[in-house]
C-alpha atoms as an extended CHARMM CRD file, in Angstrom:
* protein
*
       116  EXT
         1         1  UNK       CA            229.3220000000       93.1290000000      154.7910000000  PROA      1               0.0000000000
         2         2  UNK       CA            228.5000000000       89.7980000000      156.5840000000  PROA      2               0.0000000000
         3         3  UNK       CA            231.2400000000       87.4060000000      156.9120000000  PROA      3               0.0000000000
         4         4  UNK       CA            230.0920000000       84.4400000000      154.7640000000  PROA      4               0.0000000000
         5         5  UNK       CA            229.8120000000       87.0380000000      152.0840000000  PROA      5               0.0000000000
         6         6  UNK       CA            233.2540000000       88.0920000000      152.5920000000  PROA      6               0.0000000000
         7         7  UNK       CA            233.9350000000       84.0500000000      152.7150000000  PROA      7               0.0000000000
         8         8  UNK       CA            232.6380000000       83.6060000000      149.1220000000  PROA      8               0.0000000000
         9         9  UNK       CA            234.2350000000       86.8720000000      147.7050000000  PROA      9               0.0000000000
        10        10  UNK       CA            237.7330000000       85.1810000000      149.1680000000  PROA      10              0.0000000000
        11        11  UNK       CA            237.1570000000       81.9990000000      147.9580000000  PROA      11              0.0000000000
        12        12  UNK       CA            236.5720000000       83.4390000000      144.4530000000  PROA      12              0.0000000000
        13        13  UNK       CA            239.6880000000       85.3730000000      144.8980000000  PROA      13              0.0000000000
        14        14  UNK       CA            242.0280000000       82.7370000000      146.1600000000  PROA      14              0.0000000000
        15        15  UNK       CA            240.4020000000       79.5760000000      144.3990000000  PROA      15              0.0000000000
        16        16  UNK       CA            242.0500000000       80.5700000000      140.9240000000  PROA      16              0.0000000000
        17        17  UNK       CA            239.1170000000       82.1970000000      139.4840000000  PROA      17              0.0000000000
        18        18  UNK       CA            241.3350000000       85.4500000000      138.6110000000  PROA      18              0.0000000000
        19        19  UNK       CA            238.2940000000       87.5610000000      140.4510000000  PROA      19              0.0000000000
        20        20  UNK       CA            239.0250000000       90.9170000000      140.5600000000  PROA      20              0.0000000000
        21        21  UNK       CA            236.0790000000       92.3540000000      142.7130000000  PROA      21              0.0000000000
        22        22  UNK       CA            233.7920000000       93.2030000000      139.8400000000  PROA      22              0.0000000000
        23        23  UNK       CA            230.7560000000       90.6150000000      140.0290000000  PROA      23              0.0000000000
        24        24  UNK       CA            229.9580000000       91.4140000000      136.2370000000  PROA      24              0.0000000000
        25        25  UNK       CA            232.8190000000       89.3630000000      135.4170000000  PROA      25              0.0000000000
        26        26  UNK       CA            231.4060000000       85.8900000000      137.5760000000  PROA      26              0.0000000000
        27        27  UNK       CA            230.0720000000       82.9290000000      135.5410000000  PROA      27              0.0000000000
        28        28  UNK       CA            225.9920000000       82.5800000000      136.1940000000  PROA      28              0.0000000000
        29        29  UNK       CA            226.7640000000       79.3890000000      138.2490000000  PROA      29              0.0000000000
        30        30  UNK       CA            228.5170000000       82.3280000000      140.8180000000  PROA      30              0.0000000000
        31        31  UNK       CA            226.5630000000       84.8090000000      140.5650000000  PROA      31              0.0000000000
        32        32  UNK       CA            223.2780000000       82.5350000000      141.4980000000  PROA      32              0.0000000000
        33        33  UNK       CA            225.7380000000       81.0820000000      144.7800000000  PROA      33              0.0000000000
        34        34  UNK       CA            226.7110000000       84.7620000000      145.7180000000  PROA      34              0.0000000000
        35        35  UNK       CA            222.5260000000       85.8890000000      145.5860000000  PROA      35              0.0000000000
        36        36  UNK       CA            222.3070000000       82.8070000000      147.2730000000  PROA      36              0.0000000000
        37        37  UNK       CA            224.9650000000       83.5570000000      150.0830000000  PROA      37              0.0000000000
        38        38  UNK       CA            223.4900000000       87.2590000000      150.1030000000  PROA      38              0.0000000000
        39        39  UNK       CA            220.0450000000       86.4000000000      150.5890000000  PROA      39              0.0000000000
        40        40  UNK       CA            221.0530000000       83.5290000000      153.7750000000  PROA      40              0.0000000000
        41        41  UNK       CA            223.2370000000       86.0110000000      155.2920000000  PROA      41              0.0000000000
        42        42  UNK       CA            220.6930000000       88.9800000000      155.3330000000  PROA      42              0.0000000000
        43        43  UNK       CA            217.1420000000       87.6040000000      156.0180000000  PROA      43              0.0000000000
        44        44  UNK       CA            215.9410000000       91.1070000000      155.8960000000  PROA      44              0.0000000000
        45        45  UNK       CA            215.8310000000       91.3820000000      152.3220000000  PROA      45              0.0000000000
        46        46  UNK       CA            214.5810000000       87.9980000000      152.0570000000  PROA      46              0.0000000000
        47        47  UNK       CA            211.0620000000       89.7540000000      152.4800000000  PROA      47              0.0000000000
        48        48  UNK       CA            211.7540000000       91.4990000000      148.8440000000  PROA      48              0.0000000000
        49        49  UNK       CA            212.2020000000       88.2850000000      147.0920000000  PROA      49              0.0000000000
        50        50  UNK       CA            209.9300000000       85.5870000000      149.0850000000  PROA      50              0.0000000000
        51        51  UNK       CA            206.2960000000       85.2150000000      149.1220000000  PROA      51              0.0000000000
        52        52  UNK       CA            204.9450000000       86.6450000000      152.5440000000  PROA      52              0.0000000000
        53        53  UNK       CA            203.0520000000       83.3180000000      152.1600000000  PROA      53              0.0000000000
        54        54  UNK       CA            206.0100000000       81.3600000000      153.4950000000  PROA      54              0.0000000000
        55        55  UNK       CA            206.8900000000       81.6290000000      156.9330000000  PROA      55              0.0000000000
        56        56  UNK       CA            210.6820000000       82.7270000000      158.2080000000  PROA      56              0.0000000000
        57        57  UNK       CA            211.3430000000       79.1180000000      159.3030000000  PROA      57              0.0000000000
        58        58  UNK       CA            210.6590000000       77.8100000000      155.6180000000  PROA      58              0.0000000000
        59        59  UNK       CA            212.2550000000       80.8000000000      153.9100000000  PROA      59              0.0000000000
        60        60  UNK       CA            216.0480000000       79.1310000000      153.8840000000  PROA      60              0.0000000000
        61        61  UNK       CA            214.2120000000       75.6500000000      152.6230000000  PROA      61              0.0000000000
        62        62  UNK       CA            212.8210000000       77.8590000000      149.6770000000  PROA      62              0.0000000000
        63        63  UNK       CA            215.6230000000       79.2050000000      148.8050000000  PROA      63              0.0000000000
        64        64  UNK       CA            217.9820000000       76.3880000000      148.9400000000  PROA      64              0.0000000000
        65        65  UNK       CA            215.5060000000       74.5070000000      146.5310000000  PROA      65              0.0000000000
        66        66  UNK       CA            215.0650000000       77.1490000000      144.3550000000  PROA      66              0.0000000000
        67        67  UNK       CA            218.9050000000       77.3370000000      143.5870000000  PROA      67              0.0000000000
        68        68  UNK       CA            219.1950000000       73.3530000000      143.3050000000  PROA      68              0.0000000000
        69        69  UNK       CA            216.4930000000       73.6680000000      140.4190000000  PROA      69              0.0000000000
        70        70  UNK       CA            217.5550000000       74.3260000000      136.7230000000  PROA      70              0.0000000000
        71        71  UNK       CA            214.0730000000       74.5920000000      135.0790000000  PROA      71              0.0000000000
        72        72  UNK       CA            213.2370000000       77.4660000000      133.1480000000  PROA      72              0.0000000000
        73        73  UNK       CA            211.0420000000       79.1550000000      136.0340000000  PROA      73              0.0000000000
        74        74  UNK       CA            213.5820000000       78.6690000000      138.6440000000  PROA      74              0.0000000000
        75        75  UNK       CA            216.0950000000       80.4130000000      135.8100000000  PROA      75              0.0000000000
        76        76  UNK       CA            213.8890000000       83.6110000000      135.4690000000  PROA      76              0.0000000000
        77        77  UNK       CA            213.2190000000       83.8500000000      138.6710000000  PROA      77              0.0000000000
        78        78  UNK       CA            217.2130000000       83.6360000000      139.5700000000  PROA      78              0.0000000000
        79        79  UNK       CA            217.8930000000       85.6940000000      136.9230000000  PROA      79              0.0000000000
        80        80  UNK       CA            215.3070000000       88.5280000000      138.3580000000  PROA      80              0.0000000000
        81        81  UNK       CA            216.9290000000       88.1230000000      141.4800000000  PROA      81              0.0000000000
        82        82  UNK       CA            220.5600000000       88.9150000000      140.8530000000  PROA      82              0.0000000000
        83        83  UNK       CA            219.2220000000       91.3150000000      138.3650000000  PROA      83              0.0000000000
        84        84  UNK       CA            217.6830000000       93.4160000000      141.5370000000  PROA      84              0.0000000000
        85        85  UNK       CA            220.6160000000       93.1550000000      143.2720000000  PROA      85              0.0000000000
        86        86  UNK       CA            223.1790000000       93.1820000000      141.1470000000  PROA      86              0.0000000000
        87        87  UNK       CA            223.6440000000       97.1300000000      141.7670000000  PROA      87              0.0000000000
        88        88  UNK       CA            224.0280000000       96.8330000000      145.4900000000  PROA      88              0.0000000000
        89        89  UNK       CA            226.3300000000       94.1480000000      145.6180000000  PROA      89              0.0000000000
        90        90  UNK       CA            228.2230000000       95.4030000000      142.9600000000  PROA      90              0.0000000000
        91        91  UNK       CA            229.3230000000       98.1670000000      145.0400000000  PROA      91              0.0000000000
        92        92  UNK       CA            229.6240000000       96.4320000000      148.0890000000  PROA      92              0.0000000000
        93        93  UNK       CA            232.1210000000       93.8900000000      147.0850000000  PROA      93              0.0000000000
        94        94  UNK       CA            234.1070000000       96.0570000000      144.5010000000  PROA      94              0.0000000000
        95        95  UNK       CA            234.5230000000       98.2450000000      148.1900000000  PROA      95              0.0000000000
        96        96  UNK       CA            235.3250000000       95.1450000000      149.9930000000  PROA      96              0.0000000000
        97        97  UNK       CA            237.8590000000       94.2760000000      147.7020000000  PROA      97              0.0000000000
        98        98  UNK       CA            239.6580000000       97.0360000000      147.5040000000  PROA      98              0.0000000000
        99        99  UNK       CA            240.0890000000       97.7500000000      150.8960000000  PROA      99              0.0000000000
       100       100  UNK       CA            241.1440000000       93.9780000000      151.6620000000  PROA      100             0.0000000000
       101       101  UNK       CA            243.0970000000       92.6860000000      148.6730000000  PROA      101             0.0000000000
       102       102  UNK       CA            244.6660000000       95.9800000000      146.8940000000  PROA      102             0.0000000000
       103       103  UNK       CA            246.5380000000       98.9310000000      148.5050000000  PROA      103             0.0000000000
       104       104  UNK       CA            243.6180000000      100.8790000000      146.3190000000  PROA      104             0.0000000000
       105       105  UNK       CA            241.4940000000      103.2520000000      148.7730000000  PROA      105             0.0000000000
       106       106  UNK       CA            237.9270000000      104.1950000000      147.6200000000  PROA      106             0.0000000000
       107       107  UNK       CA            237.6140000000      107.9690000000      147.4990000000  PROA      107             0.0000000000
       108       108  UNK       CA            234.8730000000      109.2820000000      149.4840000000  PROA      108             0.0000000000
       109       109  UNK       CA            232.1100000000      111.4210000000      148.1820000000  PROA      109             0.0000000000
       110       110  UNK       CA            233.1500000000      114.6870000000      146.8620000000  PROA      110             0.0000000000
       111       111  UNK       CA            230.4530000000      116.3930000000      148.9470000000  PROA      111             0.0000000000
       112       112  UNK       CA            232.1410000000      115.2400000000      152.2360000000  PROA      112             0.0000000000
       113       113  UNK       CA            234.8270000000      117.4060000000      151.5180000000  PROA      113             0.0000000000
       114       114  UNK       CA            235.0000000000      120.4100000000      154.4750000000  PROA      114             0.0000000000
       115       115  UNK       CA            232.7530000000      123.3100000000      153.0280000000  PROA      115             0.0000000000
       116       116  UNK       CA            230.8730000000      121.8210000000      150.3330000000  PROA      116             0.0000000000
C-alpha cells in the first residue's frame, strides 16, 4: 500500500477516532478523504473513475474539486466511487492494520498450504 495511504490509516488510528482497521466503521466525511487519498496515490485507477476526456495533468484538479463540492451530483458520484472500491480497500487496510498495529497475523490462503 502507498505511503500516504498508510499516512491517513495512522492518522485515523492515532487521532482519537477509535479506528480499528475496518473502513465500514469511518464517517462519510472519511471515507470520501480515504477514496480521495486512494485515487491521488494510485493514478492508475484514476482511468476507472475519470472521463478519458480529461487529460492526466487535469485529473488531480478534478478530483480535488469534486471532493470540495457538496451538491447532490458530486454526492452520487462520491458515493459510486467508494462504493467500487470499498471491497478492495477494505481488505487492504484491514491487512495493513493488522500487521502494523496488532500482534494479529492474517492467515494465508488455505490452498497455499504444501500439497493442496
Amino acid at each position: 500500500m502507498k505511503q500516504q495511504v498508510k499516512d491517513y490509516i495512522d492518522s485515523l488510528i492515532y487521532g482519537g477516532d477509535n479506528f480499528q482497521g475496518d473502513i465500514i466503521d469511518l464517517s462519510d466525511e472519511q471515507k470520501d478523504t480515504l477514496v480521495l487519498e486512494w485515487l491521488l496515490a494510485y493514478p492508475s485507477w484514476q482511468d476507472d473513475y475519470i472521463a478519458p476526456c480529461l487529460c492526466n495533468s487535469k485529473r488531480v484538479g478534478y478530483l480535488r474539486l469534486l471532493y470540495k463540492c457538496n451538491d447532490p451530483a458530486s454526492q452520487m458520484l462520491k458515493d459510486e466511487m467508494y462504493l467500487s472500491l470499498e471491497s478492495t480497500m477494505r481488505d487492504l487496510i484491514e491487512e495493513y492494520y493488522q500487521q502494523e498495529h496488532t500482534n494479529l497475523k492474517p492467515e494465508p490462503f488455505a490452498g497455499y498450504e504444501r500439497g493442496q
